[in-house]
N, C-alpha and C positions, 0 to 999 in steps of 0.2 A: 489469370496469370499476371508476372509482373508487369508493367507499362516498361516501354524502351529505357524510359530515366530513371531505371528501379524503385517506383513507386508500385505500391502494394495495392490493392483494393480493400483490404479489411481494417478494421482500427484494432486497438487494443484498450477496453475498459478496464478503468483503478476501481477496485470498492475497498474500501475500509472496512473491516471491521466495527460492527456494531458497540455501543458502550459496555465498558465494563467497570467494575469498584474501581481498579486501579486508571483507567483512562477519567473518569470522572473524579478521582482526587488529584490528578496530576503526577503517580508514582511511576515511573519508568519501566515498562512492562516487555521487557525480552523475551527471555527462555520461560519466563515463569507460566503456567498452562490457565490462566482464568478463563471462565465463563462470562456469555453476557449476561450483562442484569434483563428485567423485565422490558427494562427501557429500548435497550440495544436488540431485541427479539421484535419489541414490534417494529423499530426501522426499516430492520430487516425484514419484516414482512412488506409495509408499505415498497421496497425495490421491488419486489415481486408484482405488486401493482405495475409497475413501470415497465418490466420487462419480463410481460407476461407472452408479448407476440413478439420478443425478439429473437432469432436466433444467435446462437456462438456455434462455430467452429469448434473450439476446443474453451475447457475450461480449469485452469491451473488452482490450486487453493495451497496457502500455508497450512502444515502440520498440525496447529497450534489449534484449540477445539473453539475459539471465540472465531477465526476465521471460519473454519469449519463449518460451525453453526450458523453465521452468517449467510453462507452461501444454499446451506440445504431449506433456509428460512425465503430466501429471495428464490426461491425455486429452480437451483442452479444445482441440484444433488448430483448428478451425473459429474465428476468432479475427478480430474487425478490431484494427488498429493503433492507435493513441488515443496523439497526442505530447502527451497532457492530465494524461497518467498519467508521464509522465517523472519522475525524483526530484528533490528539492529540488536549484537549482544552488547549490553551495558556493561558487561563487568561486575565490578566493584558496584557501580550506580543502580543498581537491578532494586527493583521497592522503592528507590527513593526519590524526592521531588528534585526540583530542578533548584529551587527556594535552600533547601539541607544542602543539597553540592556548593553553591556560592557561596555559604556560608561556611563548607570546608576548605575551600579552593581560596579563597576572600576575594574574590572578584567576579562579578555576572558572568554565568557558565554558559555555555551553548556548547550542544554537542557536535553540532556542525563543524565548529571549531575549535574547541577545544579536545573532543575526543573523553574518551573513558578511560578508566583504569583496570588491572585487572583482578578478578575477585575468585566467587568460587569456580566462574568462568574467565575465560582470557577475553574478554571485550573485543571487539573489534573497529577499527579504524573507518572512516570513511570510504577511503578507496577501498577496503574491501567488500564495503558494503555496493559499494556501486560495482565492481567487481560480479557479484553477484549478482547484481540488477543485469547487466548487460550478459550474465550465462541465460537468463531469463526470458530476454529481446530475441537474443538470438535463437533460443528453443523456442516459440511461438513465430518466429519471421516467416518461414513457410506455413504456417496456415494460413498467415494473412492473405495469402494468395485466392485462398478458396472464402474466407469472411474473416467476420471479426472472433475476438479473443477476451474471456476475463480472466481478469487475478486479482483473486482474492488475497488481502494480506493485513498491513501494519502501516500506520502513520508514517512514521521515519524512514521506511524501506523504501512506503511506494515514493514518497518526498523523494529520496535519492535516485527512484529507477526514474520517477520523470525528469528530473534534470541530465539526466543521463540521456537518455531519449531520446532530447532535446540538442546534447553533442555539450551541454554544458557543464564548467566545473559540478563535482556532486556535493560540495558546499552551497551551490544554488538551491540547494533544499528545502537550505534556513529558510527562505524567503517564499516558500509554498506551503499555505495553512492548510491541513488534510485534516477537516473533520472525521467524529466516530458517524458510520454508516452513510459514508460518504461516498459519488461515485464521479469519475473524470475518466475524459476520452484522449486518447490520445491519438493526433490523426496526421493529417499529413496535406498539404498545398503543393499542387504538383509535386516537387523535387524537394521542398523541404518539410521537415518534420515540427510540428503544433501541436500546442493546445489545444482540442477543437471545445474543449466545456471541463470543467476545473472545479472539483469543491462543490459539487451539486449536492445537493440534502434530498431526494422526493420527498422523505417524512416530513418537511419541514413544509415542502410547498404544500401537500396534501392536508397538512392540520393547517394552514389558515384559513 
């Protein structure tokens, strides 16, 4: 149960998404439904290595079949669906690099702050994306009671659910690099809320 200073017992682990064509050319991958490549399968298996004896509590995944896949490959199949965890909607930006928008916009784009436009979808803003991050917090905050939690999802999302987390602007995103088949803990010091490990690669440690 909780401690007196509403501190939890369990963490909540970020995975990324394993690589995909579009994560590996740089094209802004939203609503669009890609698979991992061969590459992003075996990352994902290497997590499986890693948390072979761990348990979860519960375990959340985006919609989207590259998270999906991800998760049934790190050995996390037992999975509900969570459209909370879906990735930032680009809009307009959906396929395209970040290198094409500067050069439409005429000035270095970031979408942390500059935002999107809207296209065949209506894009969505930051705060709603943290919006969403923190529907997510709060659906997983009582298990943490009984262990820990994963979610599965997207670069840009989980960026904005950690800064979120954290209790910080969710423009502090920009500044948290989420590799593909990435995994970070999100944990807690007494009364406040950390990092406990950030941007960890297993695949990366295990191949050298």
């Amino acid at each position: 149960m909780a401690s007196p200073d509403g501190v939890v017992p369990g963490n909540i682990y970020l995975f990324r998404h394993g690589e995909t064509e579009w994560s590996l050319s740089g094209q802004h991958t939203g609503t669009t439904d890609l698979p991992l490549l061969p590459e992003g399968e075996a990352a994902a298996r290497e997590l499986a290595d890693v948390l072979r004896k761990h348990p979860f509590e519960r375990v959340l995944v985006s919609p989207l079949q590259r998270a999906k896949r991800t998760a049934e490959l790190a050995g996390l199949g037992d999975f509900e669906v969570e459209p909370l965890l879906r990735e930032w909607d680009y809009g307009a930006y959906e396929g395209i690099t970040t290198t094409q928008i500067s050069a439409e916009v005429g000035h270095p784009w970031e979408v942390f702050v500059d935002g999107v436009k809207p296209g065949v979808t209506p894009g969505e803003t930051v705060e709603q994306v943290s919006a969403r991050a923190q529907q997510v917090i709060d659906k997983v905050w009582p298990d943490l009671e009984h262990g820990d939690v994963a979610l599965f999802g997207h670069g840009h999302a989980l960026r904005v659910l950690t800064a979120t987390y954290l209790g910080l602007d969710p423009r502090f995103g920009q500044q948290l690099i989420l590799d593909a088949g990435s995994m970070s803990v999100l944990t807690h010091h007494r009364s406040t809320r950390c990092l406990g490990m950030y941007n960890l690669s297993p695949w990366r440690l295990l191949s050298d």
